[in-house]
N, CA, C and O atoms as a MOPAC input file, in Angstrom:
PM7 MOZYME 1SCF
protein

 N   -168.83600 1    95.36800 1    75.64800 1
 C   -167.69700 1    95.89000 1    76.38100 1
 C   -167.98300 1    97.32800 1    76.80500 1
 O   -168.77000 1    98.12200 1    76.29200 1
 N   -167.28500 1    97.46800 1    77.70900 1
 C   -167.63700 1    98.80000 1    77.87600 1
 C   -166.73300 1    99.45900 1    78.02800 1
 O   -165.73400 1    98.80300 1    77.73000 1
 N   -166.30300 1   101.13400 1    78.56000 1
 C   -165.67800 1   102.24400 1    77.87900 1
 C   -164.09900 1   101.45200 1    78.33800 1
 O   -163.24300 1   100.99600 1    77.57900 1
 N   -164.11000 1   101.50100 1    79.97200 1
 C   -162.86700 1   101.25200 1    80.44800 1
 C   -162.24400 1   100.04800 1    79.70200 1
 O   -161.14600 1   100.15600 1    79.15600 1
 N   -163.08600 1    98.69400 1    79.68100 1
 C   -162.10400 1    97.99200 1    78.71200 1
 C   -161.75300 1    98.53100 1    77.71100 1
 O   -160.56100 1    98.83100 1    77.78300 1
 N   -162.30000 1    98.86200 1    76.61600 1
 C   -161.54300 1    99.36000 1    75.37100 1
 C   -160.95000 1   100.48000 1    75.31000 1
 O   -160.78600 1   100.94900 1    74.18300 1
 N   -160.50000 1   101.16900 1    76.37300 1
 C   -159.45400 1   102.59600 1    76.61800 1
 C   -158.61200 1   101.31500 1    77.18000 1
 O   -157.42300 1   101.45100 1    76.89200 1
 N   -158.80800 1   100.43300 1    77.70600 1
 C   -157.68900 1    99.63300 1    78.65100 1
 C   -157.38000 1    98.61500 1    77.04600 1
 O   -156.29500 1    99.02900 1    76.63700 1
 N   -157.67500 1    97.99600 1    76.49400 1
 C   -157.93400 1    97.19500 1    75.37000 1
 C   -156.82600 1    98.13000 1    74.93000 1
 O   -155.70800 1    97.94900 1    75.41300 1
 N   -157.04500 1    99.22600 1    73.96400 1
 C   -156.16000 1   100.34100 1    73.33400 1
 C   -154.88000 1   100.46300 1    73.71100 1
 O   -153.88000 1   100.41800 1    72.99500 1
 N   -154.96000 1   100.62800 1    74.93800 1
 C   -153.56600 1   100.74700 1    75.29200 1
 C   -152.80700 1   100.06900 1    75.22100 1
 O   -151.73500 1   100.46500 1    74.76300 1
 N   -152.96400 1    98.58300 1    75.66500 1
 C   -152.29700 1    97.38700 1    75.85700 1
 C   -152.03000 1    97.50900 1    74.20600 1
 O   -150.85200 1    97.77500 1    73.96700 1
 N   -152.84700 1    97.37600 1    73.05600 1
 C   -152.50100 1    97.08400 1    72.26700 1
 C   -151.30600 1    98.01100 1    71.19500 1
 O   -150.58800 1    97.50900 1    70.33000 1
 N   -151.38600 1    99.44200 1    71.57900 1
 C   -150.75700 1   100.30200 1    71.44000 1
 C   -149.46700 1   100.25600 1    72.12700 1
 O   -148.68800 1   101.05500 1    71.60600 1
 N   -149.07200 1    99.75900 1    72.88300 1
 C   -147.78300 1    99.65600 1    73.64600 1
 C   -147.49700 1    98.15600 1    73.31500 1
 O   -146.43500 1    97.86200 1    73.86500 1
 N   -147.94900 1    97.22800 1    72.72600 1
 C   -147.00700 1    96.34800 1    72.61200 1
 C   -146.92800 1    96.22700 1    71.27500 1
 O   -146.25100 1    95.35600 1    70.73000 1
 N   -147.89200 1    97.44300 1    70.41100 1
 C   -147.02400 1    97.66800 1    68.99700 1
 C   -145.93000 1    98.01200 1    68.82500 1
 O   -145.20400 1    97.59900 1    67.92100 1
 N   -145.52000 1    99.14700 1    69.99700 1
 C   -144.59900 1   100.28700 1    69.69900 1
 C   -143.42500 1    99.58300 1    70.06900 1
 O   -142.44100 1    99.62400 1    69.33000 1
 N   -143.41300 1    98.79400 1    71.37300 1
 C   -142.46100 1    97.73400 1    71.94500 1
 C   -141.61600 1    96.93600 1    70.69800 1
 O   -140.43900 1    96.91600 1    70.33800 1
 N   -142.93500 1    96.26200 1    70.22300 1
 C   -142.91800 1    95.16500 1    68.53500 1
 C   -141.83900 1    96.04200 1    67.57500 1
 O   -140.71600 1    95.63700 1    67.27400 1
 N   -142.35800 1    97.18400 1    67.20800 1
 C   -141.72400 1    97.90900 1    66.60500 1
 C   -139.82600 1    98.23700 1    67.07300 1
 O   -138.82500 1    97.93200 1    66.42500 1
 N   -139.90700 1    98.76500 1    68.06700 1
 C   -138.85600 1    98.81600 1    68.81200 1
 C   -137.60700 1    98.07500 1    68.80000 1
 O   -136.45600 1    98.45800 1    68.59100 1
 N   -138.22400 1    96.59700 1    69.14700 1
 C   -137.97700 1    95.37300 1    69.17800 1
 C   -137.09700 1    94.39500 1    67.54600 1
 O   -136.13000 1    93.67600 1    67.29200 1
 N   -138.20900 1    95.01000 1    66.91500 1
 C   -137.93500 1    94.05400 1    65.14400 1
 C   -137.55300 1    94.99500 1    64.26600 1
 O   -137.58200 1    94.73900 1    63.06300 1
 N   -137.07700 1    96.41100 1    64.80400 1
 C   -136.62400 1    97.00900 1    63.64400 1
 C   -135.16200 1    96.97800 1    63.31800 1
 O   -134.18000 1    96.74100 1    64.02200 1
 N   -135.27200 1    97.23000 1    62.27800 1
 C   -133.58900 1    96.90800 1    62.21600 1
 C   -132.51200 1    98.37600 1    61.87300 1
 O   -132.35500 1    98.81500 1    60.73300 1
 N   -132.13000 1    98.72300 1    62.59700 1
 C   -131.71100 1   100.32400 1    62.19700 1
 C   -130.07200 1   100.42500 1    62.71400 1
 O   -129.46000 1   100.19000 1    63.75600 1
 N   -129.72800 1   100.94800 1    61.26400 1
 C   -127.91400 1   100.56400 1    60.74600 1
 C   -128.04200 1   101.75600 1    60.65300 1
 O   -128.61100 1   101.98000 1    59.58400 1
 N   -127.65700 1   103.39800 1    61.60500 1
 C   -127.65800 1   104.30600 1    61.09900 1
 C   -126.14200 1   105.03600 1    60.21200 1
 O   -125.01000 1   104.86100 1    60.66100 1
 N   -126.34900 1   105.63900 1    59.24900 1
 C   -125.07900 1   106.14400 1    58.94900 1
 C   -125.03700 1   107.67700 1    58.12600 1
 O   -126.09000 1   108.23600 1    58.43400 1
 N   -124.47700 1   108.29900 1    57.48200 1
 C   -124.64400 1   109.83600 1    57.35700 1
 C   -125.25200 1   110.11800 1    56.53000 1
 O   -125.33700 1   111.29700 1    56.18700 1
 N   -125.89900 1   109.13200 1    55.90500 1
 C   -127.01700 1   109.69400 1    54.65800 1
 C   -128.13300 1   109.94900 1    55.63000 1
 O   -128.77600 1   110.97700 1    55.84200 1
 N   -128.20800 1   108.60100 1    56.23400 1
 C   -130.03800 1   108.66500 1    57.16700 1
 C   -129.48100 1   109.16700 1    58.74600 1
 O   -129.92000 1   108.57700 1    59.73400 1
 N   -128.71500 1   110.03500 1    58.86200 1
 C   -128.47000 1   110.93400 1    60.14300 1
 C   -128.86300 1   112.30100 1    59.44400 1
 O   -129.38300 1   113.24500 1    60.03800 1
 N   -128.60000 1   112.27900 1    58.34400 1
 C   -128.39100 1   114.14200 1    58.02100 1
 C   -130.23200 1   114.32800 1    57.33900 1
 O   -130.89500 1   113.74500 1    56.48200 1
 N   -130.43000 1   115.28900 1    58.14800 1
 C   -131.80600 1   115.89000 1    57.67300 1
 C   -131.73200 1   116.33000 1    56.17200 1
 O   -130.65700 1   116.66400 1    55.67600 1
 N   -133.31600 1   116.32100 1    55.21100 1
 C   -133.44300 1   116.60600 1    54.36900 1
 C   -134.29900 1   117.74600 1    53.47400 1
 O   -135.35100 1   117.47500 1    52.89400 1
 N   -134.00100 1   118.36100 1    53.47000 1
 C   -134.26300 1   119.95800 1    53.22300 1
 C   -134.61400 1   120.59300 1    51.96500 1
 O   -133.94000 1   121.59300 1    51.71600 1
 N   -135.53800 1   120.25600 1    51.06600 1
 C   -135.61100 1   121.17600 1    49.90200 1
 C   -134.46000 1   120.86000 1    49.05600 1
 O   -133.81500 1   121.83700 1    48.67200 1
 N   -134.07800 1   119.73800 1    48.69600 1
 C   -133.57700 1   118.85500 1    47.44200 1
 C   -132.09700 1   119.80600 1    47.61800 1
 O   -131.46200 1   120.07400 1    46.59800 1
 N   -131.68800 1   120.21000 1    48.76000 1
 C   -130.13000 1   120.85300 1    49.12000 1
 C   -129.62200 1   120.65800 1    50.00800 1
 O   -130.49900 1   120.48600 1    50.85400 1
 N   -128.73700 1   120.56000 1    50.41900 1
 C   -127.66800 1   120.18200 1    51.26100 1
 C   -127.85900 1   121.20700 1    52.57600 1
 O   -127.85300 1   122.41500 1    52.34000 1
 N   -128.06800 1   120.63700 1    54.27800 1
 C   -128.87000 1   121.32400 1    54.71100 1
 C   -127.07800 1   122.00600 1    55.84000 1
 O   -127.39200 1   122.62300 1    56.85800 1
 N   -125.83000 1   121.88800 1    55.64900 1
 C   -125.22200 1   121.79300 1    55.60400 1
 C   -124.19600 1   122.91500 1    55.39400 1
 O   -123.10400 1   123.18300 1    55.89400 1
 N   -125.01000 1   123.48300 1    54.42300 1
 C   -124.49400 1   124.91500 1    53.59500 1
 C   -125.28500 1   125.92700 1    53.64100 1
 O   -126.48500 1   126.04300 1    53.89300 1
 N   -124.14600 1   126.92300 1    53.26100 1
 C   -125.36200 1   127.93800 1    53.64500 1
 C   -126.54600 1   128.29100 1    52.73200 1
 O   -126.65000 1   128.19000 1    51.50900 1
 N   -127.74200 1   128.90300 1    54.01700 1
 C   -129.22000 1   129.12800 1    53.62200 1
 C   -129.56600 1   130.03200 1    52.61600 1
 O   -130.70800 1   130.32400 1    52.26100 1
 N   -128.35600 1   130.51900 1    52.11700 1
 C   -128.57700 1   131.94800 1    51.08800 1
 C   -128.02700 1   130.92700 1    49.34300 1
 O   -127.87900 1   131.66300 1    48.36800 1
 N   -127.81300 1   129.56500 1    49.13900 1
 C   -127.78900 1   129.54900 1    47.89900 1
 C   -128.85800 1   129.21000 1    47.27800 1
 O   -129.94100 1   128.95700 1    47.80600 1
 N   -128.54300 1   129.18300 1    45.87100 1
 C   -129.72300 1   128.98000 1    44.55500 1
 C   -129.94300 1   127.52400 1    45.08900 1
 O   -129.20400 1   126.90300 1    45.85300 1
 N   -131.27400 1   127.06100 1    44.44800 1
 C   -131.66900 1   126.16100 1    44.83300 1
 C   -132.94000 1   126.14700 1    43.30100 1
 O   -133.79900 1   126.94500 1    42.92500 1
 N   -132.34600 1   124.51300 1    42.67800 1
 C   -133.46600 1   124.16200 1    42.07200 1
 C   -134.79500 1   124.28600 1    42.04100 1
 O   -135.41700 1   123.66400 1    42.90300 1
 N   -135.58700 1   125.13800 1    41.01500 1
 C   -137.21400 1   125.49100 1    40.63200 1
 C   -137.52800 1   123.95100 1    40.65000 1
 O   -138.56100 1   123.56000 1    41.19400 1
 N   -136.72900 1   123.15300 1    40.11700 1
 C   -137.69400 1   121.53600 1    40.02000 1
 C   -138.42100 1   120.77000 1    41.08400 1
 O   -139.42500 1   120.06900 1    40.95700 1
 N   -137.54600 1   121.10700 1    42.42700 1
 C   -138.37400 1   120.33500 1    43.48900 1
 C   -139.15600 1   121.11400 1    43.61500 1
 O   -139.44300 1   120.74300 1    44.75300 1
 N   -140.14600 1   122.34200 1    43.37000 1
 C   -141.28100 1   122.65200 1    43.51200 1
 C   -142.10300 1   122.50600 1    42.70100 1
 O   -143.30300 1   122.72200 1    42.87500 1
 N   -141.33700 1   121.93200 1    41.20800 1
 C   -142.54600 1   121.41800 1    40.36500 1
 C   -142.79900 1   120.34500 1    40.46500 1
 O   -143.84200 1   120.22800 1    39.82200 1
 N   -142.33700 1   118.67400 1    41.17100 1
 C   -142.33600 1   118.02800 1    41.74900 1
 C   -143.21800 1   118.20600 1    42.42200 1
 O   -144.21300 1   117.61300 1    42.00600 1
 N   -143.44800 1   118.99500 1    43.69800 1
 C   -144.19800 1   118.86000 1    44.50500 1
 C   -145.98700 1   119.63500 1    44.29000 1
 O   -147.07000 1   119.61900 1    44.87500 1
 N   -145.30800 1   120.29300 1    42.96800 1
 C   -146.69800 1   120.84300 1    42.72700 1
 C   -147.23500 1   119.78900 1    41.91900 1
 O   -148.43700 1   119.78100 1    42.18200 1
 N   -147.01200 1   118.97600 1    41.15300 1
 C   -147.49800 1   117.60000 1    39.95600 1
 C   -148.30100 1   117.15200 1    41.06700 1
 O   -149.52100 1   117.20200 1    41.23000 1
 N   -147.02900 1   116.53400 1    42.07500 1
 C   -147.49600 1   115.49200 1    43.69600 1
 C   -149.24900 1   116.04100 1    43.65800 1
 O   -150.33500 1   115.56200 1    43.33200 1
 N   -148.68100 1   117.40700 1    44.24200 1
 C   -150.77600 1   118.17000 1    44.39300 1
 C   -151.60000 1   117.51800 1    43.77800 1
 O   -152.56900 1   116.82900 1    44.09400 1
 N   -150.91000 1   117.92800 1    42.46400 1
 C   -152.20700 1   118.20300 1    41.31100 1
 C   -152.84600 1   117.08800 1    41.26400 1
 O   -154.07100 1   117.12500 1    41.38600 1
 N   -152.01700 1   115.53700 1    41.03200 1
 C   -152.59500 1   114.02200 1    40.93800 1
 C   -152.86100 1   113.91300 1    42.13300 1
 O   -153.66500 1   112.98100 1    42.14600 1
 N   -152.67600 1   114.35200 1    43.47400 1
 C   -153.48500 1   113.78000 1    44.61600 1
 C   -154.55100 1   114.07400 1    45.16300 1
 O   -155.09200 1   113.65100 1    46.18400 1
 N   -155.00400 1   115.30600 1    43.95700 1
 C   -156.17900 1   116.37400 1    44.16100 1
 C   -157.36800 1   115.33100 1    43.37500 1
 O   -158.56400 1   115.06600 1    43.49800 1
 N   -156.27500 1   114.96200 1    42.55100 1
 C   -156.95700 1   114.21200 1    40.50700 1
 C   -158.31000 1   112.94300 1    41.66700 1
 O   -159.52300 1   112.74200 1    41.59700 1
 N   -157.20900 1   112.42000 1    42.56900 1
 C   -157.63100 1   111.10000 1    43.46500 1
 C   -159.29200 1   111.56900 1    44.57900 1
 O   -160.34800 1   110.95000 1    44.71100 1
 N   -158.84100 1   112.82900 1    45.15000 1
 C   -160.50000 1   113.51300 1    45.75500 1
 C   -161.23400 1   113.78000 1    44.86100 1
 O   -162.43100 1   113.89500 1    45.12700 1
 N   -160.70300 1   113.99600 1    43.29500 1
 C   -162.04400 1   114.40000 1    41.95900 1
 C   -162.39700 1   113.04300 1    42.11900 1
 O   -163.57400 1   112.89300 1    42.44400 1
 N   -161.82800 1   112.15200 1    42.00700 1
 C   -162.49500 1   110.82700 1    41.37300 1
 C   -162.86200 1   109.74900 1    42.13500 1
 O   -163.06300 1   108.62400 1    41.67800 1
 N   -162.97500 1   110.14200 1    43.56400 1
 C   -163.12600 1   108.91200 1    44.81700 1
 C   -164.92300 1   109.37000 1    45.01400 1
 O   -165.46100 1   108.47600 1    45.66700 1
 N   -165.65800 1   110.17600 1    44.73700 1
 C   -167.24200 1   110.30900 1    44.61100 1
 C   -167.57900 1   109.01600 1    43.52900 1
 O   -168.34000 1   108.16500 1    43.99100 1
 N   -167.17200 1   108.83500 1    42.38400 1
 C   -167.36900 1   108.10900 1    41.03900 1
 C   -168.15300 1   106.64400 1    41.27500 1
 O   -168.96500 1   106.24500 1    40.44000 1
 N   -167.85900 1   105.92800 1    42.40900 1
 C   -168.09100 1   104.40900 1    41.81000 1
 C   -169.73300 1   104.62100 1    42.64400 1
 O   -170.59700 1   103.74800 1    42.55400 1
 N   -169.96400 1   106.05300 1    43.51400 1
 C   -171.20400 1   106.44200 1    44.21800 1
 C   -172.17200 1   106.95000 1    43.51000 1
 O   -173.34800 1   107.05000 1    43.85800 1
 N   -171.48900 1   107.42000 1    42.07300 1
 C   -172.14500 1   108.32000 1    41.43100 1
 C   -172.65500 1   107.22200 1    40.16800 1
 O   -173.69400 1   107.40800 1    39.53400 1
 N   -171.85300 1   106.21400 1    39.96700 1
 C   -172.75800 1   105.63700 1    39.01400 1
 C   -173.95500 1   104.63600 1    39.43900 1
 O   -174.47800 1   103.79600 1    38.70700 1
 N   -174.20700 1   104.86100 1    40.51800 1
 C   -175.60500 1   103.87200 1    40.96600 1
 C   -176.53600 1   104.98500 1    41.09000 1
 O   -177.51400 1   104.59600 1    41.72800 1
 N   -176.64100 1   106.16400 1    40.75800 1
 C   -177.39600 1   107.07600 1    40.23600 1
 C   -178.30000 1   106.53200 1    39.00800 1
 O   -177.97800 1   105.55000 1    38.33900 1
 N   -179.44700 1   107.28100 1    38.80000 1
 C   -180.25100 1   107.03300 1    37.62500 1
 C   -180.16100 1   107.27100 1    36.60500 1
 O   -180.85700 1   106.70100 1    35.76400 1
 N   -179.16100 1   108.32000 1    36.25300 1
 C   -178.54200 1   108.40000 1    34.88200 1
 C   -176.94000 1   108.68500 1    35.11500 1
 O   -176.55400 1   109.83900 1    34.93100 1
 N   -176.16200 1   107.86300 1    35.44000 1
 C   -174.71000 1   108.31400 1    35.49100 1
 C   -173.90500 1   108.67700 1    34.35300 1
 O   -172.68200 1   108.73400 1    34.48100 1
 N   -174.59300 1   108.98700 1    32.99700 1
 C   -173.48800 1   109.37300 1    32.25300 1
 C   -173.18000 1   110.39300 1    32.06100 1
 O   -172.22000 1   110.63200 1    31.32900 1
 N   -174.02300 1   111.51700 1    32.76600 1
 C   -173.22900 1   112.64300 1    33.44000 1
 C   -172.09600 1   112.97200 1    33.95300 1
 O   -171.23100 1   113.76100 1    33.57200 1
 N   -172.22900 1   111.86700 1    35.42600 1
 C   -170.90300 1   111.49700 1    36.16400 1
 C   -169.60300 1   111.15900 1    35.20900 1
 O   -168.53900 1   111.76900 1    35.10100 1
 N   -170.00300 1   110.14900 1    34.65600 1
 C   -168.81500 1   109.39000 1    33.55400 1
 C   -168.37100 1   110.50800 1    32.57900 1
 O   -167.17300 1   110.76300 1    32.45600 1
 N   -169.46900 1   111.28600 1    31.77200 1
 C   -168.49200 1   112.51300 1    30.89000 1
 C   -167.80100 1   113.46500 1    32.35400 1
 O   -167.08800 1   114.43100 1    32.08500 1
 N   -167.97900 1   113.23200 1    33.35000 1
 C   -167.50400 1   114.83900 1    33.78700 1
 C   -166.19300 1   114.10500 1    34.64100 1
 O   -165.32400 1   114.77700 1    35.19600 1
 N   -166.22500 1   112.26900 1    34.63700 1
 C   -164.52000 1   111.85000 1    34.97100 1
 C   -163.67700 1   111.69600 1    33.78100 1
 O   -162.45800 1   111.75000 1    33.94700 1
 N   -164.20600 1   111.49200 1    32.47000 1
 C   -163.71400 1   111.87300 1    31.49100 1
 C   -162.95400 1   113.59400 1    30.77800 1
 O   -162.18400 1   114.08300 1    29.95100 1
 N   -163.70700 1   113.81700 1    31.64700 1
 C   -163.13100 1   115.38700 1    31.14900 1
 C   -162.19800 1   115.45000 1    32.18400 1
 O   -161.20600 1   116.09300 1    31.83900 1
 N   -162.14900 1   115.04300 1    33.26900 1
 C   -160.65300 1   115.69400 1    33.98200 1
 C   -159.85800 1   114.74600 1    34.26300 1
 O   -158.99600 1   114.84800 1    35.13600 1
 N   -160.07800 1   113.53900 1    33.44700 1
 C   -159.29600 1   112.59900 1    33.07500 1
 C   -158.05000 1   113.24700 1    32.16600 1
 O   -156.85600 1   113.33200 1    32.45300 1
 N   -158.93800 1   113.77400 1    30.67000 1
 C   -158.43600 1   114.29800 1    29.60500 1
 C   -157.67300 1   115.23300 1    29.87000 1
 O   -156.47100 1   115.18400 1    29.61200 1
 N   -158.45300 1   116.58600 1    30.62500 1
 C   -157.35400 1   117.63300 1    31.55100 1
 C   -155.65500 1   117.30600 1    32.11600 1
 O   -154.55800 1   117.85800 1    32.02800 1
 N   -156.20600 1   116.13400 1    32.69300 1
 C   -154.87200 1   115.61200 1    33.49600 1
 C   -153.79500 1   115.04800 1    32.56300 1
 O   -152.56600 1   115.02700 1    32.49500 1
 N   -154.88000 1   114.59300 1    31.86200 1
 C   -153.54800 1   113.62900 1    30.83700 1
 C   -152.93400 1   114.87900 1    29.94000 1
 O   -151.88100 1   115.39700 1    30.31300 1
 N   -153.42200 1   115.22100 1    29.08100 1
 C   -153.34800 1   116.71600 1    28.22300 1
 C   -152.30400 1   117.37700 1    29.36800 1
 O   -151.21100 1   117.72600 1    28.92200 1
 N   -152.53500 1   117.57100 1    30.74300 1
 C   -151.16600 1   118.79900 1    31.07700 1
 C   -149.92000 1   117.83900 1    31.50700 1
 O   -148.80100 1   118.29300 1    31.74300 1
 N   -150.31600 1   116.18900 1    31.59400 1
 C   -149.13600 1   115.67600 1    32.02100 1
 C   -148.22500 1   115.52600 1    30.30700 1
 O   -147.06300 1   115.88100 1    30.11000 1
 N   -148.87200 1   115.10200 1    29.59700 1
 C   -148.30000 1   115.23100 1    27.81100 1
 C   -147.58300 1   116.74400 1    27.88600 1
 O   -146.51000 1   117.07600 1    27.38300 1
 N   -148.47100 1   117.52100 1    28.63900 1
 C   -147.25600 1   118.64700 1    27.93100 1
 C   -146.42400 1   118.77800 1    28.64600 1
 O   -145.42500 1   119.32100 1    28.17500 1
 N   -146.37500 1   118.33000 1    30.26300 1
 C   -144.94000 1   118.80300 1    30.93200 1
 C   -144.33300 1   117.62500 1    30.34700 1
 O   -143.13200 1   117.83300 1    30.52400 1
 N   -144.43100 1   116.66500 1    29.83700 1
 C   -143.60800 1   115.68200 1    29.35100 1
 C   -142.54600 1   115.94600 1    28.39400 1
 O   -141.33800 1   115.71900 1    28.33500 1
 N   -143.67700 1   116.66500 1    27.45700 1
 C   -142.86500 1   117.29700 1    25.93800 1
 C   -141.93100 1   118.51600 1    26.54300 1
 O   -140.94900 1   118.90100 1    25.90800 1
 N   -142.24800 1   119.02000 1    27.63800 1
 C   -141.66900 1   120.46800 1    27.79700 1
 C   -140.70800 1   120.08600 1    28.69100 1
 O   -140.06100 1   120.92900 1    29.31200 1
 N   -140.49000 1   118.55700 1    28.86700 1
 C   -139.09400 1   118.48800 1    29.70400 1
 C   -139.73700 1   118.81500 1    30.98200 1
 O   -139.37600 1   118.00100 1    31.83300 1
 N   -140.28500 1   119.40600 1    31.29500 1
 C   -140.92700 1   119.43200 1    32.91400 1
 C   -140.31200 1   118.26300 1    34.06300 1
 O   -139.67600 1   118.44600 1    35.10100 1
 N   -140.76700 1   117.05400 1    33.43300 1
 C   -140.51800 1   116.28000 1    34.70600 1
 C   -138.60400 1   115.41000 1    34.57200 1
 O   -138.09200 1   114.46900 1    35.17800 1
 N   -138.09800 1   116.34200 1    33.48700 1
 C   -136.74500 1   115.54500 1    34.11600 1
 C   -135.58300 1   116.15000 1    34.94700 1
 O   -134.95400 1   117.16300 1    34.64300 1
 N   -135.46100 1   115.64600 1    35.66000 1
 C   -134.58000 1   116.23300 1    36.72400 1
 C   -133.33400 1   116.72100 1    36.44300 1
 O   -133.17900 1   117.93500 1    36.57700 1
 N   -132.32700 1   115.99400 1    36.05300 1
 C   -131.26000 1   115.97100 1    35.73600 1
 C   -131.33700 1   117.34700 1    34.33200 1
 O   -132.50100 1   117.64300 1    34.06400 1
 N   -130.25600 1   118.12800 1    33.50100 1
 C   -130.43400 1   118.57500 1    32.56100 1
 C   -129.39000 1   118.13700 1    32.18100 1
 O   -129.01200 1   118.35500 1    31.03000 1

């Protein structure tokens, strides 16, 4: 094939996703999913109140385990290496790291929302 079909290919197929989409979705809107969502507060009121430390520890955990996922996506490359038990102690150690700081925000109440 060549360029123009598959820029022409693309398109067609891209517009009768969006159509598809369009088409089969089913959307009941009402004032929960009209009103924008803003930093775990009411976007509604005014911009000068206190506002919960938790949704930023929330979103800092989010980081930390989605960081945990780029440490450990090299791994299944690294054990067809000639000696991988290098690799294996060094996913073990920030295995242990991870688990060890999720145990302590656990114990320290960290992750419950509500008080």
């Amino acid at each position: 094939m060549n360029m123009t079909t598959m820029i022409t290919l693309t398109l067609i197929v891209s517009v009768l996703l969006m159509l598809l989409n369009n088409w089969l979705a089913i959307m009941k809107p009402n004032n929960e999913k009209l009103s924008p969502y803003e930093c775990g507060f009411d976007p509604l009121e005014s911009a000068w109140l206190p506002f919960s430390i938790r949704f930023f520890l929330v979103a800092i955990l989010f980081l930390l385990f989605d960081l945990e996922i780029a440490l450990l996506l090299p791994i299944p490359w690294a054990t067809q290496l000639s000696s991988p038990t290098l690799s294996m102690i060094w996913t073990m150690v920030i295995l242990t790291l991870l688990t060890l700081g999720l145990v302590y925000e656990w114990v320290q109440g960290g992750l419950e929302w509500a008080e």
